[in-house]
N, CA, C and O of each residue as an XYZ file, in Angstrom:
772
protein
N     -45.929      8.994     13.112
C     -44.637      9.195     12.474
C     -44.785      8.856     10.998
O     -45.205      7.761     10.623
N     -44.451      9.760     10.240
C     -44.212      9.379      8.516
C     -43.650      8.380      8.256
O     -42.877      7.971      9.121
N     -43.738      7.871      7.453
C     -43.107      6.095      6.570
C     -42.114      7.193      5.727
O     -42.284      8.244      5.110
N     -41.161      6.449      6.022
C     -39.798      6.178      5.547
C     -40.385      6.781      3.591
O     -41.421      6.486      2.994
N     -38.979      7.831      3.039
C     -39.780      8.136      1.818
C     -39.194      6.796      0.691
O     -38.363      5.890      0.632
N     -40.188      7.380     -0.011
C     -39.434      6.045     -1.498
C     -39.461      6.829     -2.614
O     -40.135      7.852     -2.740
N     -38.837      6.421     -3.304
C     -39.056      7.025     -4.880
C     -40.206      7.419     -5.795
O     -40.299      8.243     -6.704
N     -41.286      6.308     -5.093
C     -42.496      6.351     -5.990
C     -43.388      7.495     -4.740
O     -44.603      7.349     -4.604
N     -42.961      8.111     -4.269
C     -43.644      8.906     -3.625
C     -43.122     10.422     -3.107
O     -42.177     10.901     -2.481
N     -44.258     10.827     -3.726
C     -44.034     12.225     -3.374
C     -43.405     13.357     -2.336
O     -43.586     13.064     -1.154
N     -42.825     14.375     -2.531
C     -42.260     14.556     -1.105
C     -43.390     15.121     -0.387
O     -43.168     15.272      0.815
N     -44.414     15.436     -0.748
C     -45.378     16.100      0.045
C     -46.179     15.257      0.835
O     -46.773     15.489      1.888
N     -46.069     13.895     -0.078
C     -46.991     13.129      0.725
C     -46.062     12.726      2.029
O     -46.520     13.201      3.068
N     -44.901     11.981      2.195
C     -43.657     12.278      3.304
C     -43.875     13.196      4.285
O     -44.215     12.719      5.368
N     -43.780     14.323      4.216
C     -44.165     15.112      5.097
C     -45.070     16.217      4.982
O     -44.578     17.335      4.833
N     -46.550     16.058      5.037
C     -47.556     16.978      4.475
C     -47.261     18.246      5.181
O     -47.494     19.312      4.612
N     -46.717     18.210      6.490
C     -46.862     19.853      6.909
C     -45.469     20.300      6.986
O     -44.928     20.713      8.011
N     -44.844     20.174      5.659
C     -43.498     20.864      5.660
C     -44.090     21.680      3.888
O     -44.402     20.951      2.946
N     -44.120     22.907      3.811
C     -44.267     23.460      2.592
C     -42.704     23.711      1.723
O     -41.749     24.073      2.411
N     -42.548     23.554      0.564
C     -41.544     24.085     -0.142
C     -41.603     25.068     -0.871
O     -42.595     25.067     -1.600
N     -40.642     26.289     -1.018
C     -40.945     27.429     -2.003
C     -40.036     27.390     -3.048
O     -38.965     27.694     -2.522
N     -39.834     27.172     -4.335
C     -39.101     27.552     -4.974
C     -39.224     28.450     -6.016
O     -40.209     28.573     -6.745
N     -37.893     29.252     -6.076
C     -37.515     30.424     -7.074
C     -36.890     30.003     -8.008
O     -35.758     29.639     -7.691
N     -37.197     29.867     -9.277
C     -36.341     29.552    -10.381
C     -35.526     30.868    -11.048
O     -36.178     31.592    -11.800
N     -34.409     31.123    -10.842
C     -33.569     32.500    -11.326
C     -32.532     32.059    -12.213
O     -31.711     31.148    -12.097
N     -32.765     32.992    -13.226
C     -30.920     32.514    -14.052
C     -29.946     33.193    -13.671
O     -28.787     32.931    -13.989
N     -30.343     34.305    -12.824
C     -29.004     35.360    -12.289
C     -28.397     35.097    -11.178
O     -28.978     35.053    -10.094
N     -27.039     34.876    -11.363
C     -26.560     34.370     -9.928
C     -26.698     35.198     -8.489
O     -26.146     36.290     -8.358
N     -27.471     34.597     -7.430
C     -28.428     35.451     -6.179
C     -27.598     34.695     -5.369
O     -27.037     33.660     -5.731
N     -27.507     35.274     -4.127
C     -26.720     35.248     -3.146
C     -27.916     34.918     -2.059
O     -28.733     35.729     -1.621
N     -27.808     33.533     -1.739
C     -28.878     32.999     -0.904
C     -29.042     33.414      0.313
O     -30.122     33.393      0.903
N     -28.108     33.771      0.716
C     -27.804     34.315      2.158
C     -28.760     35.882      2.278
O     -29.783     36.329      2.799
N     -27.854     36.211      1.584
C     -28.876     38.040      1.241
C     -30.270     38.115      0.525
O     -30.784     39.179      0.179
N     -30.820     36.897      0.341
C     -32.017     36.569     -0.013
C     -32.769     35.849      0.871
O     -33.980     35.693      0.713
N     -32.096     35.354      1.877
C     -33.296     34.675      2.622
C     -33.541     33.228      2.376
O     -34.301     32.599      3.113
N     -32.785     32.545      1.137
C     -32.694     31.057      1.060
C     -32.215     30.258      1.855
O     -31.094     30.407      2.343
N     -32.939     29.345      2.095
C     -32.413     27.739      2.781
C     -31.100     27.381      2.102
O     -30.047     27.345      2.738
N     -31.197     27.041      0.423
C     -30.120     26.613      0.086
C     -30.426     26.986     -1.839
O     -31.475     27.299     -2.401
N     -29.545     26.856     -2.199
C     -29.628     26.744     -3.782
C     -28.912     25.678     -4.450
O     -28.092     24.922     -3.931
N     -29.295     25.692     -5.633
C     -29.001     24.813     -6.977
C     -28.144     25.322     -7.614
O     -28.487     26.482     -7.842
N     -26.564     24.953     -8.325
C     -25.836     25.423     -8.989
C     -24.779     24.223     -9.682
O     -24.606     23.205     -9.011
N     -24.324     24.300    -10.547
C     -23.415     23.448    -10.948
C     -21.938     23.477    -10.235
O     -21.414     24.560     -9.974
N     -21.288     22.227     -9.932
C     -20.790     22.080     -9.140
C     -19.681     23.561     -9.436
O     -19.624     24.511     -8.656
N     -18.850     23.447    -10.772
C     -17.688     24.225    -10.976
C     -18.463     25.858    -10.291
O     -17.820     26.899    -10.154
N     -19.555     25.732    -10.040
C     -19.798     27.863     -9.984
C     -20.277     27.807     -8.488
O     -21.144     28.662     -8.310
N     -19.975     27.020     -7.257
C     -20.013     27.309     -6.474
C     -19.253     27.968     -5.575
O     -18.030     27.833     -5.561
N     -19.836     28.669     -4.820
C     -18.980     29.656     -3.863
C     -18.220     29.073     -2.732
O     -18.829     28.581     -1.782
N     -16.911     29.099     -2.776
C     -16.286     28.185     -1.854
C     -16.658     28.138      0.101
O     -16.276     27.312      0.930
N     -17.482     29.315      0.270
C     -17.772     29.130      1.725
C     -19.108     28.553      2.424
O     -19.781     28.793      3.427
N     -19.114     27.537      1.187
C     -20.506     26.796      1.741
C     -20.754     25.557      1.515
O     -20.135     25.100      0.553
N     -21.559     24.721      2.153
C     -21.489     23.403      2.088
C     -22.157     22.576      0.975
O     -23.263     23.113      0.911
N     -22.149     21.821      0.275
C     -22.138     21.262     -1.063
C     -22.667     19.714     -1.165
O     -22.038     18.798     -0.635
N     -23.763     19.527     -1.824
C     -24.126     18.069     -1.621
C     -24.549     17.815     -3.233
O     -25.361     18.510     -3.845
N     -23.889     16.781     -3.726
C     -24.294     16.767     -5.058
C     -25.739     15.670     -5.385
O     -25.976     14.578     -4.868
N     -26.521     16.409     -6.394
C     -27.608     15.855     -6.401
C     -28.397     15.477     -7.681
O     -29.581     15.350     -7.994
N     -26.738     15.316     -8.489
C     -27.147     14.333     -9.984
C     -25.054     13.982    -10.612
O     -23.938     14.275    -10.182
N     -25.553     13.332    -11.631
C     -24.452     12.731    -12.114
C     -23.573     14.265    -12.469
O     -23.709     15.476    -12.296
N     -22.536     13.211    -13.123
C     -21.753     14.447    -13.357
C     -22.201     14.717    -15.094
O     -22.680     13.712    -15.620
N     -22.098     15.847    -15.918
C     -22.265     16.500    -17.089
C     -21.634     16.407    -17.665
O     -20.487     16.038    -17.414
N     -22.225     16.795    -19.068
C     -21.025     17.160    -20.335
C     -21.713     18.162    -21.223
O     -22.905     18.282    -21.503
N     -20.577     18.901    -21.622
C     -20.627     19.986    -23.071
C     -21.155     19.292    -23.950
O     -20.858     18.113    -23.759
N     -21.798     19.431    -24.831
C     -21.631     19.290    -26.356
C     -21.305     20.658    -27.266
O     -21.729     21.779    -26.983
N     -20.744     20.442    -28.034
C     -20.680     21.461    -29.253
C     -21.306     21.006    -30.564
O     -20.621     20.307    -31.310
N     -22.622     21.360    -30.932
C     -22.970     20.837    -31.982
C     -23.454     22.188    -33.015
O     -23.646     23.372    -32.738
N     -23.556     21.393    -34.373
C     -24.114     22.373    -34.917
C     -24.553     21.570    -35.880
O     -23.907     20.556    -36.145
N     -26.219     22.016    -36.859
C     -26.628     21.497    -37.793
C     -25.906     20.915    -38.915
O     -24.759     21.359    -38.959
N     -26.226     19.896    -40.039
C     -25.620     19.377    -40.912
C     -25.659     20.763    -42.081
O     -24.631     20.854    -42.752
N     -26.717     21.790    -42.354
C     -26.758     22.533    -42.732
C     -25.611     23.502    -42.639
O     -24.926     23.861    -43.597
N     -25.505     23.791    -41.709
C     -24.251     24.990    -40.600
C     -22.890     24.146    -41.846
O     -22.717     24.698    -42.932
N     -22.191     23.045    -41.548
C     -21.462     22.730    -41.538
C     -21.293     22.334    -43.091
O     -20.109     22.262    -43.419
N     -21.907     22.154    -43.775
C     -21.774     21.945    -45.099
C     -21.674     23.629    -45.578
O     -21.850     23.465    -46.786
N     -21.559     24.651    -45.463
C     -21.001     25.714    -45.641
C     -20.116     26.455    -44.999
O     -19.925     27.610    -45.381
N     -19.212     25.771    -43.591
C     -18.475     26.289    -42.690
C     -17.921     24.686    -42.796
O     -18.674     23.746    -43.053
N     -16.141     24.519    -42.494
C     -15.694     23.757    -41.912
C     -15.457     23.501    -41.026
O     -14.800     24.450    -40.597
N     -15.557     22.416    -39.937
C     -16.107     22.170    -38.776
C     -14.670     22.452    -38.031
O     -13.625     22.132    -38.598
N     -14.667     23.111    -36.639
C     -13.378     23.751    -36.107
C     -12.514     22.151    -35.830
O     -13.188     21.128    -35.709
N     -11.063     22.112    -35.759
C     -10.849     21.074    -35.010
C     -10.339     21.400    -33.864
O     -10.269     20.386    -33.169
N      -9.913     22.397    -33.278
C      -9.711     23.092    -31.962
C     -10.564     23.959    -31.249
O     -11.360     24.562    -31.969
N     -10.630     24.213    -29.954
C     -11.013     25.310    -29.590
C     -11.600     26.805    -29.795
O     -12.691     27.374    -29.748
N      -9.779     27.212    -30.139
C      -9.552     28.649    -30.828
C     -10.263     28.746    -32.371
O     -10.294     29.759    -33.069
N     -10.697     27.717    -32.632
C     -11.362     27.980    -34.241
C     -12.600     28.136    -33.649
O     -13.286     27.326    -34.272
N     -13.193     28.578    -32.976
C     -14.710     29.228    -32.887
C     -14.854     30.331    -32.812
O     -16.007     30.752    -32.901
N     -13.801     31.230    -32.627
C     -14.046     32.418    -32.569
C     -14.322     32.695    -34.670
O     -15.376     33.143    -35.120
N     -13.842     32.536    -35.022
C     -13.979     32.283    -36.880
C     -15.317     31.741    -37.197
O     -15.728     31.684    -38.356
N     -16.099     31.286    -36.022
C     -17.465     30.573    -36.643
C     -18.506     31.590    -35.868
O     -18.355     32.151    -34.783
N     -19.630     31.640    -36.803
C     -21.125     32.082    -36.036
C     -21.461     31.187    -34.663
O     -21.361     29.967    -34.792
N     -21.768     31.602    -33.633
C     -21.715     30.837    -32.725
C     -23.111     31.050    -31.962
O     -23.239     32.165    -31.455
N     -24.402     29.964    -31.769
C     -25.355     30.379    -30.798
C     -25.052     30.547    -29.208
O     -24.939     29.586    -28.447
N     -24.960     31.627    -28.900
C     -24.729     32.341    -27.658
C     -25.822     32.126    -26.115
O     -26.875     32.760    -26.172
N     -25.678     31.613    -25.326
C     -26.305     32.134    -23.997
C     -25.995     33.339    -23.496
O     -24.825     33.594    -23.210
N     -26.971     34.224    -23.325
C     -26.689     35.525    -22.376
C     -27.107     35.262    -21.266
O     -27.912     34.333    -21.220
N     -26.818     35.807    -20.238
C     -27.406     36.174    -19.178
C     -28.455     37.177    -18.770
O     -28.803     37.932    -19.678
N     -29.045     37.350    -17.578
C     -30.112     39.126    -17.496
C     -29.371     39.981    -17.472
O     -29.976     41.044    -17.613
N     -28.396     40.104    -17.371
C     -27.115     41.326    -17.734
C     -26.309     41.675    -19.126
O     -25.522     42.591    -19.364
N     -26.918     40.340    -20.163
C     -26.600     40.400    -21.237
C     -24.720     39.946    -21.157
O     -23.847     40.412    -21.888
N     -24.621     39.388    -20.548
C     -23.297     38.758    -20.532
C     -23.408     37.238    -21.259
O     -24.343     36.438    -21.221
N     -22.367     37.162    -21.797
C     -22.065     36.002    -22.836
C     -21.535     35.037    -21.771
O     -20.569     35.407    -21.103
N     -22.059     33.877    -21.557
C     -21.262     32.622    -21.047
C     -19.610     32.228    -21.906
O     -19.494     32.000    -23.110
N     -18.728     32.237    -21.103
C     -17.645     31.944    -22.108
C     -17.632     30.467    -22.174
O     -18.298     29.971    -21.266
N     -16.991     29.477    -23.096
C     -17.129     28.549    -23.456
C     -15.634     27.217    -23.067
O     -14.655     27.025    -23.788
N     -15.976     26.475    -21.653
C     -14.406     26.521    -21.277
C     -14.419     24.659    -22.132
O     -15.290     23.944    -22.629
N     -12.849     24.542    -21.881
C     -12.969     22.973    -22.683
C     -11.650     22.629    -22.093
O     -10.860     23.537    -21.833
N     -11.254     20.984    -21.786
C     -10.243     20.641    -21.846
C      -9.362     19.273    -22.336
O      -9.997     18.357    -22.859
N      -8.332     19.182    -22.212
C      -8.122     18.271    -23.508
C      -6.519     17.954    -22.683
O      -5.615     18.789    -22.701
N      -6.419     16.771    -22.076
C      -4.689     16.321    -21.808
C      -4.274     17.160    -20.824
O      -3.187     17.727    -20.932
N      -5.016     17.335    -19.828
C      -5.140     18.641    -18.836
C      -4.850     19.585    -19.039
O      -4.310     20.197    -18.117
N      -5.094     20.519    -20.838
C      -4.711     21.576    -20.815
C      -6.162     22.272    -20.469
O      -6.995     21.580    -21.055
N      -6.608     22.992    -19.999
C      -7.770     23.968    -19.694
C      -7.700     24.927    -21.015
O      -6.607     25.110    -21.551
N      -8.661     25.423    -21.435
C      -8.894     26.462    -22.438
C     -10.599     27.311    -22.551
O     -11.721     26.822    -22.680
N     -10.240     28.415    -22.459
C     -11.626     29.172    -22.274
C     -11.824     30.112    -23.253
O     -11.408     31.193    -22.835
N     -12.240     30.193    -24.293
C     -12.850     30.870    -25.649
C     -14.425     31.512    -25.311
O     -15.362     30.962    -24.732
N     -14.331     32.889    -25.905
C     -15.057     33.821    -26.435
C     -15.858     33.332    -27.551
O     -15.359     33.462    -28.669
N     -17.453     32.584    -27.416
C     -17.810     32.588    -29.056
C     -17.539     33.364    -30.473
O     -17.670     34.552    -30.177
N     -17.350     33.312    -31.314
C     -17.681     34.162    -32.432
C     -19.004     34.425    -32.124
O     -19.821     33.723    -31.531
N     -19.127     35.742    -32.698
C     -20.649     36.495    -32.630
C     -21.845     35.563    -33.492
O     -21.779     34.858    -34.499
N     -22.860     35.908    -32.638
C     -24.217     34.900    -33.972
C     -25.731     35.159    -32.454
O     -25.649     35.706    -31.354
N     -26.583     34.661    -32.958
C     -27.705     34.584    -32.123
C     -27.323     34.584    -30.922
O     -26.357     33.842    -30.745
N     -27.931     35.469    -29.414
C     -27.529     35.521    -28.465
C     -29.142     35.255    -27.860
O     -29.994     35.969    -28.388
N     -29.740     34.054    -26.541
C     -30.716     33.731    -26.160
C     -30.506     33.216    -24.774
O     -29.488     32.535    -24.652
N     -31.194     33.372    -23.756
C     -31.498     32.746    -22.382
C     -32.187     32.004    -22.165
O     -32.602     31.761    -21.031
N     -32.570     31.326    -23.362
C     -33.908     30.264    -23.126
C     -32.907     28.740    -23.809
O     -32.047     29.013    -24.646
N     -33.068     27.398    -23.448
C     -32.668     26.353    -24.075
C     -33.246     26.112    -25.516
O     -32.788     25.952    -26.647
N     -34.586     26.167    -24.859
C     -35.178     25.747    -26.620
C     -35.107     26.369    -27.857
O     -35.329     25.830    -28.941
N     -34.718     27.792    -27.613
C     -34.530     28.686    -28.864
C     -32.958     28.570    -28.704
O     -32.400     29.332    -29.494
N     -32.271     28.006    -28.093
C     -30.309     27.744    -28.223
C     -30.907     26.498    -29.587
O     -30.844     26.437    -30.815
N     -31.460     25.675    -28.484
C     -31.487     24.614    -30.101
C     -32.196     24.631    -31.200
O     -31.943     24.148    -32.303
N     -33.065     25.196    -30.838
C     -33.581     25.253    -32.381
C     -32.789     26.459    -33.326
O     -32.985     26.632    -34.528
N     -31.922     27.179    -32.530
C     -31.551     28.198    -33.886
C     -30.348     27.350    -34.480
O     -30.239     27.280    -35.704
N     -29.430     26.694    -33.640
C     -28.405     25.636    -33.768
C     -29.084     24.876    -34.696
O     -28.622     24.758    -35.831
N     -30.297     24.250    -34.316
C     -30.680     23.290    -35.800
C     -31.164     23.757    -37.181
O     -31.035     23.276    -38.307
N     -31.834     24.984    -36.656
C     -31.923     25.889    -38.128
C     -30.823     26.155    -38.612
O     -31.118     26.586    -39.727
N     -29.212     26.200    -38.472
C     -28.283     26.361    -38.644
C     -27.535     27.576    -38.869
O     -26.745     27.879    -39.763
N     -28.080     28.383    -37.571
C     -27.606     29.851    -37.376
C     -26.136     29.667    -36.592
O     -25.524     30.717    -36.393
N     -25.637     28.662    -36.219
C     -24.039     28.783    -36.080
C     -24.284     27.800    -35.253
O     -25.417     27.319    -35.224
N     -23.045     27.209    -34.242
C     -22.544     26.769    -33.457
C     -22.937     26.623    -32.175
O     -23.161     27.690    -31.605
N     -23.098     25.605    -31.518
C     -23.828     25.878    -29.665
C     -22.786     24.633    -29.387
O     -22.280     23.753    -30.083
N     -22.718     25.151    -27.548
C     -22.251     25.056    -26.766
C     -22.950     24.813    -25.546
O     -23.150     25.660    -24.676
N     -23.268     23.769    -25.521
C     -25.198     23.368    -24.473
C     -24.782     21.722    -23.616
O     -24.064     20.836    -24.078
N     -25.347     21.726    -22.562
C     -25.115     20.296    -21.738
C     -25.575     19.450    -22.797
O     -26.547     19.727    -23.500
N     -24.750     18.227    -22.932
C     -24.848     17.511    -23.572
C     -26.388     17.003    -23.703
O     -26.921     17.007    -24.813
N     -27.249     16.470    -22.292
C     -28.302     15.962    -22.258
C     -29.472     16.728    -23.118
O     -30.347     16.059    -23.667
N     -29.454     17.990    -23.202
C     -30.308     18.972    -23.975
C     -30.633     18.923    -24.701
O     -31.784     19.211    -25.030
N     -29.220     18.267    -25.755
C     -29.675     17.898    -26.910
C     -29.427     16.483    -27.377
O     -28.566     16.244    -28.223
N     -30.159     15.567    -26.844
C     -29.456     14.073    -26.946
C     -30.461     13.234    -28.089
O     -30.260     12.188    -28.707
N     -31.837     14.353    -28.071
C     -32.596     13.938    -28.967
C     -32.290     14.362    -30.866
O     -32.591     13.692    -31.854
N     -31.566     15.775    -30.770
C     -31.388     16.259    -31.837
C     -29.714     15.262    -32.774
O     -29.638     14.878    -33.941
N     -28.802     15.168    -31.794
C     -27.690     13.702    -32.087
C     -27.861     13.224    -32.695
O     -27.439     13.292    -33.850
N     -28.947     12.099    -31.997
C     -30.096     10.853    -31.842
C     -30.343     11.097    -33.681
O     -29.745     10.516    -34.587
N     -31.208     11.939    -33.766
C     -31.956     11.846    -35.212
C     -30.945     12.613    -36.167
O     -31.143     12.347    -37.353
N     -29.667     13.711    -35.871
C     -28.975     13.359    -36.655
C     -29.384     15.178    -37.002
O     -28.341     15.791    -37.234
N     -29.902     15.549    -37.029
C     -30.746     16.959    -36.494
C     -29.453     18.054    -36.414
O     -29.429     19.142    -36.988
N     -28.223     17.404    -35.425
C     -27.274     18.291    -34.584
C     -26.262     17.136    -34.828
O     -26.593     15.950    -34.822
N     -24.729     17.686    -35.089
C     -23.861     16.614    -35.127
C     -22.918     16.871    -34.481
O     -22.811     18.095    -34.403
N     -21.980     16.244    -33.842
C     -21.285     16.989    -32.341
C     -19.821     17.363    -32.823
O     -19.406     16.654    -33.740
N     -19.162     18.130    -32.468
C     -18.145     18.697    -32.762
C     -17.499     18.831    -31.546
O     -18.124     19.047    -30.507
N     -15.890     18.682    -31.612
C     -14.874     18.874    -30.601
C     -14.943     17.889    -29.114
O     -14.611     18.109    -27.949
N     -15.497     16.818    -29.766
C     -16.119     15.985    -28.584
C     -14.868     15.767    -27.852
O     -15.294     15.567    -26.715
N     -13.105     15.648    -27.769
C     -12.256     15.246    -27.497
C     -12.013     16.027    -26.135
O     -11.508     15.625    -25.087
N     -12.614     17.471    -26.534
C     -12.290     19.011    -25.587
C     -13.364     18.961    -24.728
O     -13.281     19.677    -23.730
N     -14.706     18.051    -24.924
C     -15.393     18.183    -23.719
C     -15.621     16.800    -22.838
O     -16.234     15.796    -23.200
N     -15.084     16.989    -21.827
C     -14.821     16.173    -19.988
C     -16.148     15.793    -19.678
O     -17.145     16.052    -20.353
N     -16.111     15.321    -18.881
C     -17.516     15.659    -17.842
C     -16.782     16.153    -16.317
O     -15.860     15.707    -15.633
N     -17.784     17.385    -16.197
C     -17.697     18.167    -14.946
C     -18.301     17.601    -13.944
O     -18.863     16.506    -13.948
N     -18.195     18.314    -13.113
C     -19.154     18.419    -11.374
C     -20.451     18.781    -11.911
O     -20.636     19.952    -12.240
N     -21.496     17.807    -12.057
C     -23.074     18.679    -12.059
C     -24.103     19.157    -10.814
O     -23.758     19.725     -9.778
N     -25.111     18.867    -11.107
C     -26.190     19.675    -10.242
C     -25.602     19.385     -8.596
O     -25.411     18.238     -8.193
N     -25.351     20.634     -7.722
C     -25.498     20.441     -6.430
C     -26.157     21.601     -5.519
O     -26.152     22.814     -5.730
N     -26.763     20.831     -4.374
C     -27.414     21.463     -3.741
C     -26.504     22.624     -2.401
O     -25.998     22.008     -1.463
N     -26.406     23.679     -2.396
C     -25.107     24.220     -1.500
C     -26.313     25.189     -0.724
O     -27.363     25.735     -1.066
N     -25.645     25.079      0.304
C     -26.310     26.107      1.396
C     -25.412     26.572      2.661
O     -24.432     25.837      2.778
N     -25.469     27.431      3.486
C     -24.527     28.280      4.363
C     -24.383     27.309      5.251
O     -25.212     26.414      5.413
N     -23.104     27.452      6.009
C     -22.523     26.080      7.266
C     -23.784     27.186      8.670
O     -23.468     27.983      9.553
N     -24.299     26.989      8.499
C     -24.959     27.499      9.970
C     -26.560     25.949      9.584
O     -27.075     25.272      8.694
N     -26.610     26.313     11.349
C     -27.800     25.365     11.280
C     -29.395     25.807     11.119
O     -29.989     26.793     11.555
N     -29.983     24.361     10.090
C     -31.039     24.368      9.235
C     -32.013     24.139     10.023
O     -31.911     23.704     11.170
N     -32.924     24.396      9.498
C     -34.425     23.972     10.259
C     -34.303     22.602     10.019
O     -33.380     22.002      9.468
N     -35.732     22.020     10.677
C     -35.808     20.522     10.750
C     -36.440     20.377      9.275
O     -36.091     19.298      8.796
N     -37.008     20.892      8.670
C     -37.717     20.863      7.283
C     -36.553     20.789      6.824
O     -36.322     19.580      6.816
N     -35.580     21.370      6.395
C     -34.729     21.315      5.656
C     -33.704     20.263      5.876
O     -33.262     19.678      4.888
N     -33.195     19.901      7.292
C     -32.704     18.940      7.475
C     -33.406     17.813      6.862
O     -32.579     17.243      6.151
N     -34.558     17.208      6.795
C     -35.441     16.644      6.270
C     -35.262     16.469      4.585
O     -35.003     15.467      3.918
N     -35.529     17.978      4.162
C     -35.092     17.678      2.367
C     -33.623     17.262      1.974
O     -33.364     16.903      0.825
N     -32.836     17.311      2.795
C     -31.303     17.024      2.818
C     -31.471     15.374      2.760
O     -30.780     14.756      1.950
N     -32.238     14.787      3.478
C     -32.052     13.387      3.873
C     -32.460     12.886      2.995
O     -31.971     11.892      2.459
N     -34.119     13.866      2.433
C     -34.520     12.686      1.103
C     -33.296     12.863     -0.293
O     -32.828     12.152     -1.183
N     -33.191     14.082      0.135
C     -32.229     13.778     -1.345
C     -31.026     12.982     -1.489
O     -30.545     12.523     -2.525
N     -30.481     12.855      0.082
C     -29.304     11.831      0.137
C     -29.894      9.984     -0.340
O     -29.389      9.074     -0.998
N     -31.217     10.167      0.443
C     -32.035      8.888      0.061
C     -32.149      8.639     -1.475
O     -31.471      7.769     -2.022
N     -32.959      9.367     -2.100
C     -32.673      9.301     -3.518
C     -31.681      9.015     -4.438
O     -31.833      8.242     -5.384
N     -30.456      9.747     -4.126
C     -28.974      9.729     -4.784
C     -28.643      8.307     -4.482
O     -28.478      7.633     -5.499
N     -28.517      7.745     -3.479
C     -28.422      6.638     -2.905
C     -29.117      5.119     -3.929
O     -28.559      4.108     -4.356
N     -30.669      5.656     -4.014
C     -31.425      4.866     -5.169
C     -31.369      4.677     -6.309
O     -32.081      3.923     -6.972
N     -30.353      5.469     -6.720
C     -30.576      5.208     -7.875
C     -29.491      4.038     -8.255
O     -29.471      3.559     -9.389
């Protein structure tokens, strides 16, 4: 019988003859019609007919933009003032713009960037943000180093909450024992910390 898992140990070493496959996708896939065990999604974009286990803290927005950016643009104090600013954009593989939601005194509000650099990758969101090609709209943690040194300076901090983050969701029908298994370490883990 396997020893009980711990933190300092691997999941493979836990159970050597359970294999894991993972697909890393940015397009939202329908696990079911794919053949997945379960997927990864942030809590707010899950599909309500499936079961949900969260498997990190909860998140936050930042809105930052270079000291550069902002010494030639005045920094929005609402929402609705971004559409007036260059804004670094996430697309999607469909070329769809993430809209940008915020809230403030329980009012909810969801803005359209102003147009500016559009990218699917994190590291080119921040570095064009720090070159000071406009405005981003990125999990706070992403950029905690660019803050930090002063790099990126945060804007509209009042309008961003912290949400529901990373959870693990998969269909109410029953799992294999492998998977029942990765369910437990991750409850174990969450638990540890």
């Amino acid at each position: 019988m396997p020893a009980s898992p711990s933190p300092a140990r691997p999941c493979s070493r836990w159970y050597p003859g359970i294999e894991v496959e993972v697909c890393v996708e940015g397009a939202m896939i329908d696990i079911v019609a794919g053949r997945f065990d379960a997927g990864i999604r942030l809590g707010e974009r899950l599909e309500k007919d499936m079961i949900a286990l969260a498997i990190g803290p909860k998140l936050r927005i930042a809105v930052v933009a270079s000291p550069d950016y902002l010494a030639a643009h005045a920094p929005p104090s609402e929402p609705s003032e971004l559409s007036k600013h260059r804004c670094v954009s996430y697309g999607d593989a469909d070329g769809n713009l993430s809209p940008w939601s915020f809230e403030r005194r329980g009012r909810a509000v969801t803005v359209i960037p102003g147009r500016g650099p559009v990218f699917n990758d994190a590291d080119l969101l921040i570095a064009a943000a720090t070159e000071g090609f406009g405005i981003l709209y990125i999990l706070e943690d992403l950029v905690a180093a660019q803050l930090a040194d002063g790099s990126l300076i945060r804007l509209l901090e009042p309008w961003c909450k912290p949400f529901a983050g990373y959870h693990l969701y998969y269909p109410n029908r029953n799992g294999t024992a492998a998977f029942e298994l990765f369910k437990q370490a991750l409850r174990e883990r969450r638990t540890l910390r």
